[in-house]
C-alpha positions in Angstrom: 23.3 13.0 -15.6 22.5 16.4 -14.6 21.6 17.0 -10.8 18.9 19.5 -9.9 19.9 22.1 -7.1 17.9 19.8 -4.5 19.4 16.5 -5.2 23.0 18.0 -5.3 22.1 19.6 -1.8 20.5 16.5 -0.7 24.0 14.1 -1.8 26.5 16.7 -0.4 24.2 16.4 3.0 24.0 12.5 2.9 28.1 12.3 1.9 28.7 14.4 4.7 27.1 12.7 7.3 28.5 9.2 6.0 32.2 10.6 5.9 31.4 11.5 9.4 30.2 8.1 10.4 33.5 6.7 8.8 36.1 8.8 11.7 36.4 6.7 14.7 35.2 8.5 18.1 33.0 11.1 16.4 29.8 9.5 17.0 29.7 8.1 20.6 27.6 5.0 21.9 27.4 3.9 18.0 29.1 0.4 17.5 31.9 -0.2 14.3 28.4 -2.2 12.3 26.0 0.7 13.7 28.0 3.2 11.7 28.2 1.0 8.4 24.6 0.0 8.5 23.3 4.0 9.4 25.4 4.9 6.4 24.5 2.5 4.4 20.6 3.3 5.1 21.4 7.1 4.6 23.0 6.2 1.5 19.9 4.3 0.1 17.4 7.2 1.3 19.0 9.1 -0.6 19.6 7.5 -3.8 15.7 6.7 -3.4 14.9 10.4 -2.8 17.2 11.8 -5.6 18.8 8.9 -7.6 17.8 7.9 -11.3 18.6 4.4 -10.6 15.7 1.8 -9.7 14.9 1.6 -6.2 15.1 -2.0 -6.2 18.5 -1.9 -7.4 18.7 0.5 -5.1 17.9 -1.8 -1.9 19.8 -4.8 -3.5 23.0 -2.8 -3.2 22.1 -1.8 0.5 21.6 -5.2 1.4 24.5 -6.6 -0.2 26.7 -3.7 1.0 25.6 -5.1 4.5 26.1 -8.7 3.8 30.3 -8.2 2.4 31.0 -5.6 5.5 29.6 -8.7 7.4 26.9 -6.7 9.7 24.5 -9.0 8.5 25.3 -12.8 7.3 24.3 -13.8 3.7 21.5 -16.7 5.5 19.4 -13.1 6.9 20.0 -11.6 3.1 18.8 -14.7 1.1 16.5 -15.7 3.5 14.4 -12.7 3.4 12.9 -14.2 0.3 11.6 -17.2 1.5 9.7 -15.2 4.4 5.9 -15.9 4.4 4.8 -12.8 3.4 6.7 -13.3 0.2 5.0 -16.6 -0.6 1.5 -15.2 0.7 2.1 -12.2 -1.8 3.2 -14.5 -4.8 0.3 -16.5 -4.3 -1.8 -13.4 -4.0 -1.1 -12.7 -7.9 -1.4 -15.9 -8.9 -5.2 -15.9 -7.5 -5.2 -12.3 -9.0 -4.6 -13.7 -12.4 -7.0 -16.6 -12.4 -9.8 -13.9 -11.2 -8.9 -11.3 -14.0 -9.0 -14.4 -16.7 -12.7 -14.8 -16.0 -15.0 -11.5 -16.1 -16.0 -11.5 -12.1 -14.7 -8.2 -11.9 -17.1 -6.8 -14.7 -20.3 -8.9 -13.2 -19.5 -7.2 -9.7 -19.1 -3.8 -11.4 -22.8 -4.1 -13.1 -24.2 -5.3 -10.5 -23.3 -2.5 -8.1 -22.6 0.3 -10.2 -25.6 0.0 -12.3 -28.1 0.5 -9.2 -27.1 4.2 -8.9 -29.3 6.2 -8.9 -28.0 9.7 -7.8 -24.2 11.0 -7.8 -23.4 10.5 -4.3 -24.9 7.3 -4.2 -23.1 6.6 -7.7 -19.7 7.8 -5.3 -20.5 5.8 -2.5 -21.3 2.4 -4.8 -18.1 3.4 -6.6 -16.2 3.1 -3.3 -17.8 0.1 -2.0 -16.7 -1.8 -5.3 -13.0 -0.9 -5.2 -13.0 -1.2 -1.4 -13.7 -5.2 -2.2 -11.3 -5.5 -5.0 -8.7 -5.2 -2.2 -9.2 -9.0 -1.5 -8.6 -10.1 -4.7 -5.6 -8.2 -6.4 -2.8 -7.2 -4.1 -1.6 -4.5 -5.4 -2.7 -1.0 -6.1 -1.8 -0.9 -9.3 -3.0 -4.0 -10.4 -6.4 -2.4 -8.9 -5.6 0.4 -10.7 -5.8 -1.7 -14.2 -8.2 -3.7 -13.2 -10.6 -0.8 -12.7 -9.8 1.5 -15.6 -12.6 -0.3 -18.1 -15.2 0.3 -15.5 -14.2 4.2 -14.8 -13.9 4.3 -19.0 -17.8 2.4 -19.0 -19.0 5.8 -16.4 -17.0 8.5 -18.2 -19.3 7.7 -21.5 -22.2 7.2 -20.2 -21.7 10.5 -18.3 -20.0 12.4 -21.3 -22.1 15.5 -21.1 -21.1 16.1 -17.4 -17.5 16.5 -17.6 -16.8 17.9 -13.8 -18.7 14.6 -12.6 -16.2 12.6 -15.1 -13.4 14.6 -13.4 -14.7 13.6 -10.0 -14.6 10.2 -10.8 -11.3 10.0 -12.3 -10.3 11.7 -8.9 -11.8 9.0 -7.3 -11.0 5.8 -8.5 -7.7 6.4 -7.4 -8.1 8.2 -4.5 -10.3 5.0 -2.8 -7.9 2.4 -4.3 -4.6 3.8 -2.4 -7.0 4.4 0.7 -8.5 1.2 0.7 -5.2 -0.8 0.5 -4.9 -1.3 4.4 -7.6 -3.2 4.7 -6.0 -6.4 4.0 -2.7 -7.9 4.6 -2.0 -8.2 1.1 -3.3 -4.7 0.3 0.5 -3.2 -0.6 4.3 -4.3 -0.3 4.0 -1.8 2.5 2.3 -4.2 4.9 4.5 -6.6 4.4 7.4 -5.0 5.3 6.1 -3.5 8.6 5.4 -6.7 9.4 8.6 -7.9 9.1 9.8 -4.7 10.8 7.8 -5.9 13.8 8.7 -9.4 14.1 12.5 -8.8 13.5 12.5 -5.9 16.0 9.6 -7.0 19.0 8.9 -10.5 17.8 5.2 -10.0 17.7 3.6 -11.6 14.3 0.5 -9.4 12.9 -1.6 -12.1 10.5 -4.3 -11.9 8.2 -6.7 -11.9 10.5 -5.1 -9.6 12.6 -5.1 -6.9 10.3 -8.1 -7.5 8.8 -9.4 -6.9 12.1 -7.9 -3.4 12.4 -7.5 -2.0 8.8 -10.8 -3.1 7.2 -12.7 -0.5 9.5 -10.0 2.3 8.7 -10.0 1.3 5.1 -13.7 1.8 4.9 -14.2 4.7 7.0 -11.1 6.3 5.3 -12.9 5.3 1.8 -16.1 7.3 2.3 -14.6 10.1 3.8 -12.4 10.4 0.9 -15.4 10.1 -1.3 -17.3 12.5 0.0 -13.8 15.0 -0.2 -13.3 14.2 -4.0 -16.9 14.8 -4.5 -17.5 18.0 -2.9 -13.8 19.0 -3.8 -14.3 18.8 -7.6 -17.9 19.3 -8.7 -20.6 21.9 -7.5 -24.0 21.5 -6.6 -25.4 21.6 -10.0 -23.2 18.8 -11.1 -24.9 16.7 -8.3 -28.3 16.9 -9.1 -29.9 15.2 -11.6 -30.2 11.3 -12.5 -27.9 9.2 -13.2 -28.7 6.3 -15.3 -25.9 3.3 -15.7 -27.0 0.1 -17.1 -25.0 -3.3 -17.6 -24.8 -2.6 -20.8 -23.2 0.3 -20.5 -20.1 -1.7 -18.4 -20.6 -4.6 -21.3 -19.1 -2.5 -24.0 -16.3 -2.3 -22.4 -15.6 -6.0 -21.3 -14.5 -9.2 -22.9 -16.5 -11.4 -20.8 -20.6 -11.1 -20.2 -21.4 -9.4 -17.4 -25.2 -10.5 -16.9 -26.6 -13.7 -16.8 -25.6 -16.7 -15.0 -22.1 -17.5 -14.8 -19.6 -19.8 -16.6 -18.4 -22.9 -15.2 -14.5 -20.5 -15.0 -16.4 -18.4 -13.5 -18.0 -20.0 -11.3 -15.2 -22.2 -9.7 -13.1 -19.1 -9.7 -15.8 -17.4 -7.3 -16.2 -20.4 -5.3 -12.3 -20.8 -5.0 -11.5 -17.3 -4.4 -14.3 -17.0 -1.7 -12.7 -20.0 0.3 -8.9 -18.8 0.3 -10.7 -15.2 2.1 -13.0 -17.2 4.2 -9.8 -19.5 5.6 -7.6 -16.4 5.7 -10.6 -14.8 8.5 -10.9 -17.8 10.2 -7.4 -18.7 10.4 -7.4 -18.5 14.3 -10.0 -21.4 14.2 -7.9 -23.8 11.8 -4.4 -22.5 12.9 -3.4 -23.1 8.7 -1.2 -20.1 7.8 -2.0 -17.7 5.1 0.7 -18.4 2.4 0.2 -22.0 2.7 -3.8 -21.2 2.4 -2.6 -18.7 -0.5 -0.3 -21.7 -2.0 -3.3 -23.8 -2.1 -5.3 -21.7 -3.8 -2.7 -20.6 -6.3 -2.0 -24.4 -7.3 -5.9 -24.8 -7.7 -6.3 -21.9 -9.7 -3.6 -22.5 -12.1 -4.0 -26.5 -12.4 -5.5 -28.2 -15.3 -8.2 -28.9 -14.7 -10.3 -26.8 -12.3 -8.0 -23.5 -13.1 -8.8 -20.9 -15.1 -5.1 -19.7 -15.9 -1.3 -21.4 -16.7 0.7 -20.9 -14.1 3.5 -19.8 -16.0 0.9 -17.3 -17.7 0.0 -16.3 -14.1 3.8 -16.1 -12.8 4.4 -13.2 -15.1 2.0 -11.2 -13.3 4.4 -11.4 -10.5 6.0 -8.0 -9.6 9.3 -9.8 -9.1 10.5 -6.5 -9.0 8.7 -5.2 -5.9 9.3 -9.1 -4.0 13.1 -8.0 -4.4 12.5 -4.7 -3.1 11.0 -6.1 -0.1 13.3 -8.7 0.8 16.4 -6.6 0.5 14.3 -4.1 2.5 13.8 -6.3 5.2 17.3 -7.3 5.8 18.0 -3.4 5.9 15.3 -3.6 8.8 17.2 -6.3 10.5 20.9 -4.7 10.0 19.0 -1.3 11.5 17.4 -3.3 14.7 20.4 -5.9 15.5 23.1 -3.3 15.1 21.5 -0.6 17.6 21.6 1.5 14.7 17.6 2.3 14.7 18.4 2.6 19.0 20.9 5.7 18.9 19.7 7.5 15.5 15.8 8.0 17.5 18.2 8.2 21.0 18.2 12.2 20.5 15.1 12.6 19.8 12.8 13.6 22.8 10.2 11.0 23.4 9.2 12.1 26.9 5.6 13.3 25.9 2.3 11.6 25.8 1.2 8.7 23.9 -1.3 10.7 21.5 1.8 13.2 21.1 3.8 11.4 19.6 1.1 9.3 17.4 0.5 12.4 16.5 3.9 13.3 14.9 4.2 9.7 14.0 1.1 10.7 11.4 2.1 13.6 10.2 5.2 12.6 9.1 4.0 9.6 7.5 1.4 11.9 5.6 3.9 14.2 4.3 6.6 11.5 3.5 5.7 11.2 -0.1 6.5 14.6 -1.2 9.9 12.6 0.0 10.0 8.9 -0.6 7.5 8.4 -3.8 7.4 4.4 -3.3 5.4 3.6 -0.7 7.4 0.7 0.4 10.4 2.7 0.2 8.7 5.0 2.9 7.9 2.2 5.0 11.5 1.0 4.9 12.8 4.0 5.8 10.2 5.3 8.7 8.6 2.1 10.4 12.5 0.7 11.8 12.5 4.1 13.1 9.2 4.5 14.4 9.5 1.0 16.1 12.3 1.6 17.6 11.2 5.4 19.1 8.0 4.0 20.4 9.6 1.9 23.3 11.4 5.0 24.2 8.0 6.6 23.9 6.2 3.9 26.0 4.1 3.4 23.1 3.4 -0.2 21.9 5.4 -0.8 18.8 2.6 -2.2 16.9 0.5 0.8 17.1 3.3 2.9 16.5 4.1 0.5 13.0 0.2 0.6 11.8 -0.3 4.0 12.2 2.9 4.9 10.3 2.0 2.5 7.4 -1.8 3.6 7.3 -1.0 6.9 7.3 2.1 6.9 4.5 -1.1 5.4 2.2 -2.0 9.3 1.5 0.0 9.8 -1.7 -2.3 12.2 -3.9 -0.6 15.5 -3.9 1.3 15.1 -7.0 0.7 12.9 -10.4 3.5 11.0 -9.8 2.9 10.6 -6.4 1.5 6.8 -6.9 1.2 4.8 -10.3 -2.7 4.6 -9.8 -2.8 8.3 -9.4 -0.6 8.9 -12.8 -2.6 6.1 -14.1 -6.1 8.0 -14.2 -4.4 11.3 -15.1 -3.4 10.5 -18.2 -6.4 9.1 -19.7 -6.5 9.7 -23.6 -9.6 11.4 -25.2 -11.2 11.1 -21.5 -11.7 14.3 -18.9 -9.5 13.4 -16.0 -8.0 15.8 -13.5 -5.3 18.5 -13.5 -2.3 19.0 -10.8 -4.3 22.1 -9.6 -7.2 19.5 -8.5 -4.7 16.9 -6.7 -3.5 19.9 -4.5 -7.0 21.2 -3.8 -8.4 17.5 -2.4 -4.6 17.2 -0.9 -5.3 20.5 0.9 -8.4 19.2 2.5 -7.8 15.1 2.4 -4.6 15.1 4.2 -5.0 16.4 7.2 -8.5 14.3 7.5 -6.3 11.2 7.0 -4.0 12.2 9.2 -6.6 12.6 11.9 -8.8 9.5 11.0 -5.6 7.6 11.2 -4.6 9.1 14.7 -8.6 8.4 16.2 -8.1 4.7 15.2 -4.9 4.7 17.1 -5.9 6.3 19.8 -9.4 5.3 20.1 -10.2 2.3 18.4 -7.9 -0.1 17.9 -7.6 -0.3 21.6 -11.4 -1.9 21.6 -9.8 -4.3 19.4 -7.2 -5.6 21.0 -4.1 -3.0 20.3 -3.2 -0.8 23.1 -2.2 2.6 22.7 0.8 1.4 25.5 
């Protein structure tokens, strides 16, 4: 393995600091477990950062480093995977399968895409659509996939206005990674802030919780991004014009009808799938918890009779992959919190300002962290711990502190291999799709807008709903 100039800079740095955590005495107020679990954590940022090896391999050796030099027990490693969140995420792709069985997701694409009848309105439909889909797959790239047909439907119908095709393949994307904070279930992310916050202050953000604060964001942050990508990547006289999409237009490119009335899979898929969301929102009313809401609609949907999908079929659509990551994630979170490690590494840091001052760099840095950190839930990992633990120094509340963080790391666009649905959609065969030069012209403009967006909901409303600002 050759290393690049950066990564080699970037190892000596992180060896360094860890050979320095190692001499007794040289870092003051930092107990014997502090210093193993901060070089342990600086060890994993950087292997994420500038390491060929998996990043879930990655965290599994951080959390069993942690669990052999005893700073965490091997109970807090394995029982990171029975956590909630992991169950309400299993049984989120379980659901997902059983939907993607059936053609719902064509039938909801021809019956909003088709009533375009303009550009912009074709943008803002667009974004609507894949603002939804966040309830039923949970995960962006599974979004990603799930949308491709539909973007391949409006590239060939539009095939004679290529910077309109380009805009759109800008888009899809662009919404999906946007969107994703409007549920619970939206990315890995989510779940691991919320463990953050329940290991670290013991307050527990459900469902409806965030669906309460990150649906608005998620659709305000949606349309803005819309409009960017639109006015970023076509001009004036690629906007005018009609635009004419028909179901049958989306019906070439499904397997399943997409008009008329629907099948009886269909049909008890909808009617299933529209329950488990409707109990989610109203769990404060029946006090039933999301994963075991999740667990009943997963056994429904894969049982014999009323299912539309195997289970074991629908278990390989499990990133098993990304449940690992998070687990051994979280018990990095609780090595950070219970050995004061997260305390003294933000202790230097000067959090006398104001409230909005310090949302302000939380943000920013959570914008910029995937030039960094390209897994999102590797960002999280790495900044909400921190940003938890700098906001009671701050006199910030912690869970405004974590939300903001997490919303605002969802900005990955600058770079085709910043996020899987962006590389997704740029690598589109015989299609018009966009160029790095067009990623860093909407980054140029779309980043600082989500940075702000993000830092208005903080300060301004999520208060009116409940989350103070301290």
């Amino acid at each position: 393995m050759t290393l690049t100039l950066r990564q080699a800079a970037l190892w000596c740095a992180a060896l360094s600091l860890c050979s320095l955590l190692l001499v007794p005495g040289q870092v003051p107020g930092l107990s014997g477990e502090g210093r193993l679990t901060l070089g342990v954590f600086v060890l994993a940022t950087a292997a994420w950062i500038a390491g060929p090896v998996d990043d879930t391999y990655v965290a599994l050796g951080a959390g069993l480093a942690l669990t052999v030099t005893g700073v965490i027990s091997s109970d807090a490693l394995f029982g990171t995977l029975g956590d909630d969140t992991v169950w309400l995420l299993i049984c989120a792709f379980v659901l997902a399968a059983a939907v993607g069985r059936t053609g719902l997701a064509g039938r909801a694409a021809a019956f909003l895409v088709s009533g375009a009848r303009s550009v912009r309105q074709l943008v803002h439909l667009t974004t609507a659509a894949l603002v939804v889909t966040a309830f039923a797959v949970p995960a962006t790239s599974g979004r990603a996939a799930l949308a491709l047909p539909v973007f391949l439907a409006l590239a060939k119908v539009l095939g004679e206005r290529r910077r309109v095709v380009v805009m759109l393949a800008l888009l899809f994307p662009t919404v999906i990674l946007l969107s994703a904070v409007a549920t619970l279930i939206g990315a890995g992310a989510h779940l691991i802030t919320v463990s953050v916050l329940w290991e670290a202050t013991g307050e527990r953000i459900g469902f409806t919780e965030w669906l309460l604060l990150g649906l608005p964001l998620a659709i305000a942050s949606s349309h803005l991004a819309a409009e960017a990508v639109l006015l970023t990547t076509t001009r004036r006289a690629d906007r005018e014009g009609p635009v004419r999409i028909g179901a049958d237009d989306i019906q070439e490119h499904s397997d399943s009808p997409v008009t008329g009335p629907l099948s009886p899979a269909e049909a008890r898929c909808a009617l299933l799938l529209s329950t488990v969301v409707v109990l989610w929102c109203s769990e404060p009313l029946h006090q039933v918890p999301p994963a075991v809401v999740a667990l009943i609609g997963a056994v429904v949907a894969a049982s014999p009779a009323l299912g539309t999908v195997r289970m074991k079929d629908a278990l390989r659509t499990v990133p098993w992959s990304l449940l690992l990551f998070m687990a051994a994630t979280m018990a990095m979170g609780i090595a950070l919190a219970d050995s004061g490690a997260a305390r003294w590494l933000v202790g230097g840091v000067p959090l006398d300002v104001p409230p909005w001052v310090f949302l302000a760099v939380v943000t920013g840095v959570s914008t910029a962290a995937h030039l960094v950190l390209q897994s999102r839930s590797a960002r999280s990992s790495v900044l909400v711990p921190l940003v938890v633990a700098a906001a009671a120094g701050a006199g910030v509340n912690p869970v405004t502190a974590a939300l903001a963080s997490t919303a605002a790391a969802g900005f990955c666009h600058t770079l085709p291999a910043s996020a899987k649905p962006v590389t997704l959609f740029a690598g589109i065969p015989d299609t018009p799709t966009y160029t790095p030069r067009d990623l860093l012209r909407l980054s140029a403009v779309l980043a600082p807008l989500t940075a702000l967006l993000v830092l208005a909901f903080a300060l301004a409303v999520w208060p009116l709903l409940g989350v103070p600002v301290s």
